[in-house]
PyMOL commands that place a pseudoatom at each C-alpha (Angstrom):
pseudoatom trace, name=CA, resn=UNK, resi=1, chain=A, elem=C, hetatm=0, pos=[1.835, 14.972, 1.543]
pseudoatom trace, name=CA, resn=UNK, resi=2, chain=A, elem=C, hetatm=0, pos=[-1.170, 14.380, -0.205]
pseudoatom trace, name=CA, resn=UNK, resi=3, chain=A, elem=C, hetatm=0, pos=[-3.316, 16.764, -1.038]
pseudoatom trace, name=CA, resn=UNK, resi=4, chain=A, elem=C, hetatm=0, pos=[-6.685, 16.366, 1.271]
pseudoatom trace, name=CA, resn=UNK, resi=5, chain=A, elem=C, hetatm=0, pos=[-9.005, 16.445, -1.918]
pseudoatom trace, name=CA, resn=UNK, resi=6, chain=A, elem=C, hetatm=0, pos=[-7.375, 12.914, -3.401]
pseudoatom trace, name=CA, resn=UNK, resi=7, chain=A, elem=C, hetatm=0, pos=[-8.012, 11.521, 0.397]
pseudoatom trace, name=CA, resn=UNK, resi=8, chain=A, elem=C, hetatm=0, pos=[-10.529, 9.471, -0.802]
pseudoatom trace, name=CA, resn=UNK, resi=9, chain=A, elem=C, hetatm=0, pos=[-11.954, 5.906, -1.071]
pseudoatom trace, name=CA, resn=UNK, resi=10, chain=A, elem=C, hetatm=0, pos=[-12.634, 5.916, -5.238]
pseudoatom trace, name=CA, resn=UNK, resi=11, chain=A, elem=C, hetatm=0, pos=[-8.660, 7.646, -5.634]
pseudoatom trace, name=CA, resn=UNK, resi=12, chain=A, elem=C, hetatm=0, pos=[-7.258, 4.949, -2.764]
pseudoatom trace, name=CA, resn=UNK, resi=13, chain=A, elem=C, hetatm=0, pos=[-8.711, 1.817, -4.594]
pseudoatom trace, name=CA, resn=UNK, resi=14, chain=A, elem=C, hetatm=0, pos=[-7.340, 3.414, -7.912]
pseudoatom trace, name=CA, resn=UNK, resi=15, chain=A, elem=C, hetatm=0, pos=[-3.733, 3.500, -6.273]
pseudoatom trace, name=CA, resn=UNK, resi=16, chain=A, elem=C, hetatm=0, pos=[-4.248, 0.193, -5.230]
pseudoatom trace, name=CA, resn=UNK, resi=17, chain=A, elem=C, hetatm=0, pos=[-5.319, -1.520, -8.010]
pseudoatom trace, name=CA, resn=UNK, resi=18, chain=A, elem=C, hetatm=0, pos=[-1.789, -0.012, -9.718]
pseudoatom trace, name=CA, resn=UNK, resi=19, chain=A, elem=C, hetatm=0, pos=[-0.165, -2.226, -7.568]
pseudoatom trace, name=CA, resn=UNK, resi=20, chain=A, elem=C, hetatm=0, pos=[-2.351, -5.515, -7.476]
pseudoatom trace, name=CA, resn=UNK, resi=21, chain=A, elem=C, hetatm=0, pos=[-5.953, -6.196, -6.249]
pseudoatom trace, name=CA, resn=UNK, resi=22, chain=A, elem=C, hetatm=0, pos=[-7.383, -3.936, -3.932]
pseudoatom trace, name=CA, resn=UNK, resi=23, chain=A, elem=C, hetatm=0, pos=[-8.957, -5.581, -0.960]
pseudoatom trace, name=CA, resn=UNK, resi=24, chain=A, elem=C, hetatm=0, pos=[-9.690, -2.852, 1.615]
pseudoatom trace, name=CA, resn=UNK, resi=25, chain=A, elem=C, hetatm=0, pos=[-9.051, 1.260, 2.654]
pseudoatom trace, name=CA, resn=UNK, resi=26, chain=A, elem=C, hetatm=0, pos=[-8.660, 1.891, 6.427]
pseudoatom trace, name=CA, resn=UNK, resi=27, chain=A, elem=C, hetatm=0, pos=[-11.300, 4.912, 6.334]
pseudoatom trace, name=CA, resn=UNK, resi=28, chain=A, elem=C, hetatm=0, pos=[-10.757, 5.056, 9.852]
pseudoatom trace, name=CA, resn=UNK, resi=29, chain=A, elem=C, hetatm=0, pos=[-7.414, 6.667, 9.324]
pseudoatom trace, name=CA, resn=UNK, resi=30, chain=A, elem=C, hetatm=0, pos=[-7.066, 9.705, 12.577]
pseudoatom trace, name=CA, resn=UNK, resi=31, chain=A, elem=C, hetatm=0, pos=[-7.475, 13.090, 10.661]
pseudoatom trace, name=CA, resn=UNK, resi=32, chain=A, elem=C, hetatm=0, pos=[-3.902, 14.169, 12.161]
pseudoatom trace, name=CA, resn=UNK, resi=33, chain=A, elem=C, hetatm=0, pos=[-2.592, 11.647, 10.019]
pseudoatom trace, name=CA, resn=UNK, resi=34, chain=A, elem=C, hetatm=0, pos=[-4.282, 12.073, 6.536]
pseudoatom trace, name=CA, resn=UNK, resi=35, chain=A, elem=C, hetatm=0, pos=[-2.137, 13.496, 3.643]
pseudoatom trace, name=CA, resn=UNK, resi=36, chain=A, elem=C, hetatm=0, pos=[0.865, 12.087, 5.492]
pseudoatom trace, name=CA, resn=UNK, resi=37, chain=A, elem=C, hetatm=0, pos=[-0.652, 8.227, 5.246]
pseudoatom trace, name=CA, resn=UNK, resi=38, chain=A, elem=C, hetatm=0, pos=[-3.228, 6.164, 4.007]
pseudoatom trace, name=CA, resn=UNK, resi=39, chain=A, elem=C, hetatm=0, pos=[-3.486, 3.067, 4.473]
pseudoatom trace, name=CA, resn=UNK, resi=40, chain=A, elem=C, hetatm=0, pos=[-4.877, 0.021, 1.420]
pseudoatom trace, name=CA, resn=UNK, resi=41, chain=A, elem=C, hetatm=0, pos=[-4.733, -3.487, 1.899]
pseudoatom trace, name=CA, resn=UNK, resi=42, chain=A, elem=C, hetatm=0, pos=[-3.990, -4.403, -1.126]
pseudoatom trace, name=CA, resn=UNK, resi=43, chain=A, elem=C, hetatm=0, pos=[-3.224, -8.520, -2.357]
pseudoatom trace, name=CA, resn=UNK, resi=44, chain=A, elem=C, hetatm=0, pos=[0.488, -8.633, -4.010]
pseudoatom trace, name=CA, resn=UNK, resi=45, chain=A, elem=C, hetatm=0, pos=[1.987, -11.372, -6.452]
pseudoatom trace, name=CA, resn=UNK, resi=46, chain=A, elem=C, hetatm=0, pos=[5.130, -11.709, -4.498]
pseudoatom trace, name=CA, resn=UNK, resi=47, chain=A, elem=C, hetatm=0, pos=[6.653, -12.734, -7.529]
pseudoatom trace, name=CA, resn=UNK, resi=48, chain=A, elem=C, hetatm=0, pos=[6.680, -9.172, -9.281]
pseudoatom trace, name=CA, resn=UNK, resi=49, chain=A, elem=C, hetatm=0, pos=[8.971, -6.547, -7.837]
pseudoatom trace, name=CA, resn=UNK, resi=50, chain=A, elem=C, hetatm=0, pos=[7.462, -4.303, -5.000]
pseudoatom trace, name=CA, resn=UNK, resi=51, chain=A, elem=C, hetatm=0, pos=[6.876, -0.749, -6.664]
pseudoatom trace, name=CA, resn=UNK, resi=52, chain=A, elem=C, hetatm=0, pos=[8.389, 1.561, -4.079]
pseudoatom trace, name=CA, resn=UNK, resi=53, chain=A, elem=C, hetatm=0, pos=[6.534, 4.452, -5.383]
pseudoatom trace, name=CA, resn=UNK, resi=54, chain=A, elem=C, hetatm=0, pos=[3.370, 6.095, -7.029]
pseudoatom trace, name=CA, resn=UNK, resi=55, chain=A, elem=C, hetatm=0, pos=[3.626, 9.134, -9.229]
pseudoatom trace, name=CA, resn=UNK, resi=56, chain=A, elem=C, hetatm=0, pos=[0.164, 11.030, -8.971]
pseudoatom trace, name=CA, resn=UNK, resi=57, chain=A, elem=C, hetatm=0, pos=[-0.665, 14.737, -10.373]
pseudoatom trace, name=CA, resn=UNK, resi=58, chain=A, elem=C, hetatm=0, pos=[3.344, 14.972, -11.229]
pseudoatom trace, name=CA, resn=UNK, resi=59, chain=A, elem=C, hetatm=0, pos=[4.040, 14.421, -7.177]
pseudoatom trace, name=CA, resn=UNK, resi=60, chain=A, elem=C, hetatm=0, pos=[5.886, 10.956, -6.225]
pseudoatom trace, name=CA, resn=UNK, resi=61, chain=A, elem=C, hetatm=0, pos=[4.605, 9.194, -2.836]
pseudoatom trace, name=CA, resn=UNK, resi=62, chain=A, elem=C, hetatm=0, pos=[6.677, 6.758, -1.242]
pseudoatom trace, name=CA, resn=UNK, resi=63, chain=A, elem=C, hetatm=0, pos=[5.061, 3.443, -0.831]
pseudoatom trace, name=CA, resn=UNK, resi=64, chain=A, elem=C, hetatm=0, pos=[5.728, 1.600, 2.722]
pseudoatom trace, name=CA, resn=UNK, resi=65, chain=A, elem=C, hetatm=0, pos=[4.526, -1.868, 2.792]
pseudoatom trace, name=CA, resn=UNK, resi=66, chain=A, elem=C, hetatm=0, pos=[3.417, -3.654, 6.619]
pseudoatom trace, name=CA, resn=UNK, resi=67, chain=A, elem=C, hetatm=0, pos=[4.322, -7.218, 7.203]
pseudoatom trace, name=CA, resn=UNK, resi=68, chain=A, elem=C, hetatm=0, pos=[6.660, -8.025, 4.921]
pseudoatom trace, name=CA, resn=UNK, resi=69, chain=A, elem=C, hetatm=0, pos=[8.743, -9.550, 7.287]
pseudoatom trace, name=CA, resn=UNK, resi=70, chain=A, elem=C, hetatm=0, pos=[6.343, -12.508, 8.552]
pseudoatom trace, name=CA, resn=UNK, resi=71, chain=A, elem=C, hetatm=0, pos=[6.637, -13.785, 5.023]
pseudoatom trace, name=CA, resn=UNK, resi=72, chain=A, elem=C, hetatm=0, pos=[8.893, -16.302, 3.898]
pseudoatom trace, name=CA, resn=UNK, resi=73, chain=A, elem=C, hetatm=0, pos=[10.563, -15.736, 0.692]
pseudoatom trace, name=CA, resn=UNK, resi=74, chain=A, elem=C, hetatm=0, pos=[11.871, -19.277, 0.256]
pseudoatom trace, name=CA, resn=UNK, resi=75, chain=A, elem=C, hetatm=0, pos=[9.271, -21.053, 0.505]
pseudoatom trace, name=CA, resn=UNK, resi=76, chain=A, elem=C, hetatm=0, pos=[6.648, -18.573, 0.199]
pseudoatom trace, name=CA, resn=UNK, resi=77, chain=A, elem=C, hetatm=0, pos=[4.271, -18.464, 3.056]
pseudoatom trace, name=CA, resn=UNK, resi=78, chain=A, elem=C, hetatm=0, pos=[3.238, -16.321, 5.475]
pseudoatom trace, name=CA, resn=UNK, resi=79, chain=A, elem=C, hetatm=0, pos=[3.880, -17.042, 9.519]
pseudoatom trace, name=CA, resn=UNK, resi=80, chain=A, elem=C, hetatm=0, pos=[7.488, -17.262, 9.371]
pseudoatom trace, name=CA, resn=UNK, resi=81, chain=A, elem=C, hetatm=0, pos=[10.761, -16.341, 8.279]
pseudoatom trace, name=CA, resn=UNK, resi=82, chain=A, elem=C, hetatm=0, pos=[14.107, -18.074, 5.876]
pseudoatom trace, name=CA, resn=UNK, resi=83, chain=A, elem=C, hetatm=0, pos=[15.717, -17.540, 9.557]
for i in range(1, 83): cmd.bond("trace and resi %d" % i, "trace and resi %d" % (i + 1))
show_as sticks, trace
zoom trace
């Protein structure tokens, strides 16, 4: 979990700007579910491997990344599938 005081917007954008460009933190996030998930829309380059986690204060949080599977990965854009 992660710890309630690193719940924040300025420690967010920091863990998403380790993984590309930080676009947006869902602040709205139900307090049941904070320091089990946060969610940061974040923009990728698809080209570079996916980082499946973060290591912060010595702790390792697992990364899950959301909509994945509407992108192509042969030709490379988003709506459909290689299907």
């Amino acid at each position: 979990m992660l710890p309630m005081e690193l719940y924040n917007s300025e420690f967010l954008y920091k863990v998403g700007d380790l993984l590309g460009t930080t676009l947006k933190i869902d602040v709205n996030m139900p307090i049941q579910n904070r320091g089990k998930f946060a969610r940061i829309c974040v923009e990728l380059d698809l080209e570079c491997e996916l980082v499946p986690s973060v290591t912060v204060l010595g702790m390792d949080f697992n990364l899950e990344y959301e909509g994945l599977h509407l992108i192509c990965f042969h030709c490379g854009k988003y709506g459909h599938s290689d299907s």
